[in-house]
C-alpha positions, 0 to 999 in steps of 0.5 A, a space after each residue: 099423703 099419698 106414696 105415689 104422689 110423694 115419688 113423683 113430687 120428690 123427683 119432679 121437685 128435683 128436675 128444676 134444679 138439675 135439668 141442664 147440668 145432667 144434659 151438659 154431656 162433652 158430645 151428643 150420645 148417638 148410640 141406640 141406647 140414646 136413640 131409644 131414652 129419646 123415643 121414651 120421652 114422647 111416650 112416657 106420661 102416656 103410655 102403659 106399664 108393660 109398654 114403657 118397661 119393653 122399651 126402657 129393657 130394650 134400652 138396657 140391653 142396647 147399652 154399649 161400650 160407647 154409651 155415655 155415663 148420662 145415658 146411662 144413668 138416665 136409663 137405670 133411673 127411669 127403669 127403677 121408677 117404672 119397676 117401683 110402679 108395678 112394685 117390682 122391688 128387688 129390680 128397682 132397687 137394683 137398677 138404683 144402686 146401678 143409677 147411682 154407679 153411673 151418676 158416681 161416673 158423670 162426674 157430676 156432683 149434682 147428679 150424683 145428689 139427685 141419684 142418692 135422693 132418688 134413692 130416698 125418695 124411693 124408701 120414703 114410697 115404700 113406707 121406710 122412713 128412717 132409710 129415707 131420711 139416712 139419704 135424703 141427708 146425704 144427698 144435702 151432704 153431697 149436693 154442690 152449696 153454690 146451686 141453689 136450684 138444687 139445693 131447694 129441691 133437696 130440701 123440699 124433699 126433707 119437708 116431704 118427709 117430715 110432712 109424711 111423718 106428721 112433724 109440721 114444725 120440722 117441715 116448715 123449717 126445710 120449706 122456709 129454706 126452699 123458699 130463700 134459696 129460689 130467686 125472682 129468676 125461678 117463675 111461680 109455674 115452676 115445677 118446684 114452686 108448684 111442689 113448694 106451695 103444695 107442701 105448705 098446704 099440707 102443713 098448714 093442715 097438720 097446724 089445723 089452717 085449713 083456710 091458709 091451705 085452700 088459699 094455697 092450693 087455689 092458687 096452683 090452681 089459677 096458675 095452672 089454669 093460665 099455663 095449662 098446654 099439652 103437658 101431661 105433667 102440668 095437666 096431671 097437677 091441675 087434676 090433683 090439684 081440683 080434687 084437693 081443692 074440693 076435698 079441702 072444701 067439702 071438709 069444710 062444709 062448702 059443698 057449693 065451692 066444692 062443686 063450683 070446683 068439680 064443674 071447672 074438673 068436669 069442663 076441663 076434662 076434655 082437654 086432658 090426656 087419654 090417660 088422665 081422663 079415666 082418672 079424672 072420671 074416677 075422681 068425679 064419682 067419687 067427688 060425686 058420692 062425698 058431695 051426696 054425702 055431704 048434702 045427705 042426698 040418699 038417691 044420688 048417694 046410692 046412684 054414684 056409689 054404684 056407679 063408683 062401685 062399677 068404675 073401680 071395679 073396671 079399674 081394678 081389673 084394668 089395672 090388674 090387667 096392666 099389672 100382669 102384663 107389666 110383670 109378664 114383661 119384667 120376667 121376660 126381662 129377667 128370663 133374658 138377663 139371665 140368660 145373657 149372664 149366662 152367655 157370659 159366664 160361660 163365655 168368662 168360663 171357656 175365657 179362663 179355662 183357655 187361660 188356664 190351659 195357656 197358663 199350664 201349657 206355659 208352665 210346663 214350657 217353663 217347667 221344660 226349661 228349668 228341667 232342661 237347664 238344670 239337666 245341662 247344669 248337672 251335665 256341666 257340673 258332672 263334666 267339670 267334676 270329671 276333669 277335676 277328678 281326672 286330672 287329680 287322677 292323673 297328678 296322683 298318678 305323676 306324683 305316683 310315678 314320681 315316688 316310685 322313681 324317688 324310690 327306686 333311686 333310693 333303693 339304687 343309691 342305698 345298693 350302690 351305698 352298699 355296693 361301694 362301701 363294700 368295694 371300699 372295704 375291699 380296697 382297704 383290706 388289699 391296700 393293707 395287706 399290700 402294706 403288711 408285706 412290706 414290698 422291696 420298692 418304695 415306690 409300690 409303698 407310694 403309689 398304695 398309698 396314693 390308691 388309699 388317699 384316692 378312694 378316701 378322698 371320693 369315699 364320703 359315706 356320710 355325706 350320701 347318708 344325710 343325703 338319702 336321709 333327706 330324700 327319704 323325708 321329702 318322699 314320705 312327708 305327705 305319709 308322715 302327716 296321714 300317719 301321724 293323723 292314724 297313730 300320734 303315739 309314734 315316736 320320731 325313731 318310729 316315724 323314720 323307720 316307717 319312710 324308710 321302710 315304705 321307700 322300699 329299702 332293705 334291713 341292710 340298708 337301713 341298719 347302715 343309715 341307722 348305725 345298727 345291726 341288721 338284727 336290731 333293724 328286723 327287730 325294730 321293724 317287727 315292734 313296729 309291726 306291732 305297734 301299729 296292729 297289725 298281723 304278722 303275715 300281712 307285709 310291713 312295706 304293703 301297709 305303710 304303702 297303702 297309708 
């Protein structure tokens, strides 16, 4: 079968079916875009390559963000059929896979089908059979099971391919089903029942019926005839069908029946579109030269086999024509889309070099920020640490000041310890004299001895020892921790000796809150001079002091 013919079938076969439900849109689509598909349909069958492809890219290029999804997938679609006619397959496959985005966007299970077996339908143009068939499948496997009308043009699609593929049981099987699912509502001059009938034409020439296949297409023929108006397709149908037929008859060797056809070809050719009458023309001749072959006529063999030869020429040079126009208007179109992808891309450019500027001139605002409220923090913390050190400063200082203050009140009390033992003494020593020499009056006796009681009874030495024992401790507790910390070999003795010292009190002093010699005190103070390393020039009290 011929490939153009198979596309065409493949799609029309469909168009029964899915007719109304692709034009069931929520509202009527206004837009250019639209406004252009429907001044496409007036000229479609009619017009040339190159023309219909500036019209179906002014199209594209119309499409806008009010353009519905139906229009949408309408124009990608007619576009890939047009760029598969002048074989511009890498556009058409492109525009297919956009058909098939915007039929996924209808919402339409139906158009989604035909939009997945279009795709099929196009590899099976381009020979690619096993392609084909992968989407002719999965068009029946998305197709909704409640429309028959679908339905049947999916499956008169899989006899189409199975046709091609010259497996006639196969194709039988498929059209048997097309034939159950299509109802008395579906008249006989129906696109699909014309498709249907046609199809089992071919299989029966693969089972070797030729008769059954002429009966066949005999009657696409007489119901054409009766129906036959100005429609290109119908009248595109009853050329290809009158050529078949006389095929099928001249194959049989009836060349009568096969010019009682081409007469009826000959007549009706006046009625056919501008565009279908050169091709019925061409069809003629060749017809012409098969039947002078077939009837062994040389003079009129050779006459239509230039007159063929010359007609074909002209076509060819025609079409390559059309060809190079059609091509001309398919690289204008990509010269255009590129460079609109251009525009755009650099458009998305200056959109993210501008987003990048916004996004570093918020960073460094952020950064800015951080920068400034960790600074403040820092200041916050240093101010705080401040204060605290300060006032740590100033209670080290109190207490300082405390300490000197406790031990120069030591140092007082140990003086005037000191200082009231010796008048103590003094007084003692006096009293006694006075009572060696034995006075005359006893009342002198008594009142000395009143004197000594007196001073006995305010004298309490022990007392202001354990006294400034205590305040010796309390001054230089903190001390004794640090220098235990510094030197745990020191005894309890040692220990003392060194508050004592640090409290600033002299050898006297402290032999006499010791109970020992001021010998033995400068003796104990320079072992432990020793003990605690350190030089004999450097000053025991500045030591302990610095601790």
């Amino acid at each position: 079968m011929n490939t153009r013919k198979v596309l065409w079938l493949s799609l029309l076969a469909l168009e029964y079916g899915w007719h109304m439900p692709v034009q069931a849109q929520s509202s009527p689509d206004t837009t250019l875009a639209a406004t252009l598909m429907v001044e496409y349909e007036q000229f479609r069958d009619t017009a040339g390559s190159s023309y219909k492809l500036e019209h179906l890219f002014r199209a594209e290029e119309a499409i806008g963000p009010s353009t519905i999804p139906g229009t949408r997938w309408s124009i990608h679609r007619e576009l890939a059929t047009a760029l598969f006619d002048v074989n511009a397959y890498d556009m058409a496959f492109e525009q297919t896979r956009l058909e098939m985005k915007w039929a996924k966007e209808t919402k339409y299970d139906v158009t989604i089908a035909r939009a997945v077996s279009t795709l099929g339908s196009r590899f099976m143009q381009r020979g690619e059979l096993d392609s084909a068939r992968y989407y002719l499948s999965r068009s029946l496997e998305m197709a909704p099971k409640d429309d028959p009308y679908t339905l049947a043009g999916l499956f008169n699609n899989m006899a189409i391919l199975h046709l091609m593929r010259r497996e006639a049981e196969l194709a039988d099987r498929y059209l048997d089903t097309v034939a159950t699912l299509l109802d008395d509502r579906v008249p006989e001059h129906a696109d699909i029942r014309f498709s249907l009938r046609d199809n089992r034409a071919d299989a029966a020439l693969l089972h070797g019926d030729s008769a059954r296949a002429r009966e066949l297409v005999g009657q696409n023929l007489s119901i054409l005839r009766r129906t036959m108006s100005n429609d290109w397709d119908l009248q595109d149908r009853f050329l290809r069908y009158s050529v078949k037929l006389a095929h099928l008859w001249l194959r049989a060797d009836r060349p009568q029946k096969a010019a009682a056809v081409m007469d009826t070809l000959r007549t009706q050719r006046a009625e056919l579109s501008i565009g279908l009458r050169r091709s019925c023309h061409l069809q003629l001749v060749r017809l012409d030269h098969e039947m002078a072959v077939a009837v062994g006529d040389a003079g009129k063999e050779a006459l239509a086999a230039r007159e063929r030869m010359v007609l074909e020429d002209s076509l060819y040079h025609a079409g390559e024509a059309e060809q190079q126009t059609a091509m001309a208007a398919v690289t204008a179109f990509g010269i255009r889309r590129m460079q609109r992808e251009l525009a755009a891309q650099a458009a998305l450019e200056r959109v993210r070099v501008d987003a990048e500027e916004a996004r570093s001139r918020f960073r460094n605002i952020i950064l800015w920020l951080v920068v400034g409220l960790a600074l403040a923090s820092l200041a916050a913390v240093i101010g705080f640490y401040r204060v605290r050190v300060r006032r740590k400063q100033l209670e080290k200082q109190q207490l300082e000041a405390e300490l000197a203050y406790k031990q120069r009140d030591l140092q007082n009390m140990a003086q005037d310890l000191t200082r009231k033992k010796q008048w103590t003494q003094e007084v003692l020593e006096a009293a006694g004299a006075i009572t060696k020499a034995k006075p005359q009056k006893a009342e002198v006796a008594a009142r000395v001895e009143g004197l000594k009681d007196s001073v006995r009874s305010q004298l309490r030495v022990d007392e202001q020892r354990e006294w400034l024992y205590r305040e010796v401790e309390v001054v230089n507790s903190a001390f004794y921790e640090r220098l235990k910390g510094l030197h745990p070999d020191l005894t309890e003795k040692e220990l003392e000796l060194c508050g004592m010292v640090r409290s600033g009190l002299n050898n006297a002093t402290i032999a006499e809150l010791r109970h020992i010699a001021p010998t033995s005190a400068r003796v104990a103070k320079y072992r432990l001079k020793q003990k605690l390393g350190l030089p004999e020039e450097e000053d025991l009290a500045k030591a302990l002091a610095a601790i």
